[in-house]
N, C-alpha and C positions, 0 to 999 in steps of 0.2 A: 391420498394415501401416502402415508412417509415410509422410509425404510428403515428398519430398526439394522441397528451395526451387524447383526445375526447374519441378515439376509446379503451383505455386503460382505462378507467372511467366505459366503456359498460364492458368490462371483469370485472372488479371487482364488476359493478354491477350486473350483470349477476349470477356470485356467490353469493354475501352477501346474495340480497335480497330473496329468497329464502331459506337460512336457517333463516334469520329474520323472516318470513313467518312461517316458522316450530317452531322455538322458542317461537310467540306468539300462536301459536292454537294448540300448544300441549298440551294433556290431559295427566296424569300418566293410566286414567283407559283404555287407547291404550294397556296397556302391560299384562292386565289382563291375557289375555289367555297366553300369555306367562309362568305369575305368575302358576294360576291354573295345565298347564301341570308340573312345575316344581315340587310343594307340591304334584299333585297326583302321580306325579311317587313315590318321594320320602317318602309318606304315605303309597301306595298301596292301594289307594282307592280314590273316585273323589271328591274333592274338588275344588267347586265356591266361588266367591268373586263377591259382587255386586259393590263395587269403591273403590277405589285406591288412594292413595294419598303419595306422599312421599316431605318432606323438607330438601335439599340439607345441609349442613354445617361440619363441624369437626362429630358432633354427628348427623346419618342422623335420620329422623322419619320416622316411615312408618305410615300409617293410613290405616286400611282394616277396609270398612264397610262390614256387610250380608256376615259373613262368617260359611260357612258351609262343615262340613266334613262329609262324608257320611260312611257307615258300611261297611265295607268288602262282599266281595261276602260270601252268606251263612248265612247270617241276614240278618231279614227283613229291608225295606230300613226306617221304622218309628216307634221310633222318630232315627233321626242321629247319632250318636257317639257327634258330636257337633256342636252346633249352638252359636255365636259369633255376636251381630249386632254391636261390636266394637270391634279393637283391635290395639291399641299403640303401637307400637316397637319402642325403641330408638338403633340404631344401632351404635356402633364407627368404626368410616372409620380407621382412621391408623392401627388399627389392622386389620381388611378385608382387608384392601391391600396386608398382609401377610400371608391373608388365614387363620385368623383367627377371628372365629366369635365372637364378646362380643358383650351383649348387656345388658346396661347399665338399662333397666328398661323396664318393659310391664304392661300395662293395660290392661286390661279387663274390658268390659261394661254386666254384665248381662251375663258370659256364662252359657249355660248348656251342660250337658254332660251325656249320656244317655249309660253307663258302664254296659256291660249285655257280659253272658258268658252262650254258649249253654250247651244242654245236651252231649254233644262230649266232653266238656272241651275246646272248642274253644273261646275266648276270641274279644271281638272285640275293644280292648284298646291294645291290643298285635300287634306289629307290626313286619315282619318280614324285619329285618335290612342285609345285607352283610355282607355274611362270613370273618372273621377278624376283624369285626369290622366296622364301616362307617366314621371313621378318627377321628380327636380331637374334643369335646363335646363344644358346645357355654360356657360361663360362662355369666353368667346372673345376674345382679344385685339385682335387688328388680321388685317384681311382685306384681302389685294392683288392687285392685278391684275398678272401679270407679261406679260414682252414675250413674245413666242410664240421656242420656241429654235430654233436655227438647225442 
């Protein structure tokens, strides 16, 4: 039995069109919880993001609305450690592909940050990092404050 070019047309359409399908109705704020478990692990404390946004190129953007980090156990949970209703990231891909993090520039819309240290001497700005160290430190370019958007 041969395949006529027809039936070779349905294979590949069969494929494409479903990742075509994915490509347009993909949202970035799919990966939220993804996002969220990685910073809370890496925080030690729970951090939400209410939307997501990233623009692919040499230099990626990230755009996190409604971000909030929350206090360590052992503080109270109000007001947060930090509350963020913007935040900019310019990330450079060729260096993250070799594992190393630069980031060319961050804004900030309005953060606050609520720095409080119990009567223990506990700290809730103090994070506790990996013995040896948690590997080579991003280098960051310039960090701004922007105006709050309208």
């Amino acid at each position: 039995m041969t395949r006529t070019p027809i039936s070779r047309w349905w294979w590949v359409a069969a494929l494409v069109l479903p990742l075509a399908v994915l490509l347009l109705l993909f949202r970035w704020d799919w990966l939220i919880p993804l996002a969220e478990a990685r910073a809370s692990a890496a925080l030690g404390r729970p951090v939400t993001i209410q939307h997501l946004l990233v623009r692919l190129g040499r230099v990626v953007t990230l755009r996190v609305e409604g971000l909030h980090i929350a206090n360590p156990a052992g503080f109270e949970p109000d007001p947060p450690l930090a509350l963020v209703p913007r935040l900019d990231m310019e990330v450079a891909l060729r260096p993250l592909l070799h594992g190393h993090l630069v980031l060319p520039g961050v804004a900030l819309e309005q953060p606050a940050l609520a720095l409080r240290q119990g009567a223990d001497g506990k700290a809730n700005f103090l994070f506790d990092l990996p013995a040896g160290g948690g590997g080579q430190s991003p280098a960051i370019g310039r960090i701004m404050a922007m105006a709050m958007a309208r």
